[in-house]
N, C-alpha and C positions, 0 to 999 in steps of 0.2 A: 504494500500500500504506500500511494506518495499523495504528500499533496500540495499545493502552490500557492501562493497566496494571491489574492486579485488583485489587477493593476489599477483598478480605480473603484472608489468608493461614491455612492449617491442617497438619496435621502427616499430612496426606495422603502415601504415595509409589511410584509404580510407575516400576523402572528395569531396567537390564540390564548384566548385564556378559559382554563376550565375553572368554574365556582363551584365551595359545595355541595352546594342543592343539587347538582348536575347541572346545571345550564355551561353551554359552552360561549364562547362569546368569538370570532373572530373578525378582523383586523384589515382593513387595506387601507394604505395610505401613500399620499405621496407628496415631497415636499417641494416646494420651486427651489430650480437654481441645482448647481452639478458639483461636483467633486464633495472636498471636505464639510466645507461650510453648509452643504444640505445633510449629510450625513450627519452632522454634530446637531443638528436644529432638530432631524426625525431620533435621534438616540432620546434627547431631550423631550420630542413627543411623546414618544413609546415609552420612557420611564413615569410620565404624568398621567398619562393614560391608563397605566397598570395600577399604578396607585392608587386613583379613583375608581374603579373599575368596581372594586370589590363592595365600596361600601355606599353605592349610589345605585339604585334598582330602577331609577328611572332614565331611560337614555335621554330623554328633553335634558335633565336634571346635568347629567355628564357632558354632553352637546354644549352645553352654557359655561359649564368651568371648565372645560378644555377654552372655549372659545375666551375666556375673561383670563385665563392666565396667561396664554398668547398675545392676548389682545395688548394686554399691560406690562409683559415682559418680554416681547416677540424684536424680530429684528425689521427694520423700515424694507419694504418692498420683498419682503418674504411671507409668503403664505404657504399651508397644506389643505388638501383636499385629504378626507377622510371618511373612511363607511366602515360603522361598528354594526355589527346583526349580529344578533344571540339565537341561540334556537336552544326549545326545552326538550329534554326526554318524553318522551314518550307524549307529545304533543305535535299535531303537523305547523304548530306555531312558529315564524320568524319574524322578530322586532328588528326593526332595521332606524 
């Protein structure tokens, strides 16, 4: 086994997070602008994201504080687009 490591980094990110209840939550996102500087702003995303994630059941509720810590600590002329959907066990339900 080898492995390489990438020649370039971007603010790409698809993740997932499973909660206790079972609900699963996954993750797409993507952040403007290329190399480092989008990489460090989506790391930043994805660790505020997870953080909230767990203890806010309503995705309006999560939509808002993601949006308002951005909003207020974000960098000028950088944005992300983002899509959270959860799906439950044993439910044909997805919240998007």
């Amino acid at each position: 086994m080898s492995t390489r490591p990438a020649n370039e980094v971007g603010g790409d990110l698809v993740d997932f997070v499973t909660h206790e209840d079972g609900r699963v939550g996954l993750v797409l996102a993507d952040v403007s602008g290329k190399g480092l500087p989008a990489a460090l702003l989506m790391a930043r995303l994805q660790a505020t994201l997870l953080a909230f994630v767990p203890e806010l059941r309503s995705l309006a509720a999560l939509a808002s504080k993601l949006h308002t810590v951005f909003r207020t600590r974000g960098l000028e002329n950088r944005f992300a687009t983002l899509v959270y959907l959860e799906l439950e066990p044993g439910s044909s339900r997805i919240r998007l």
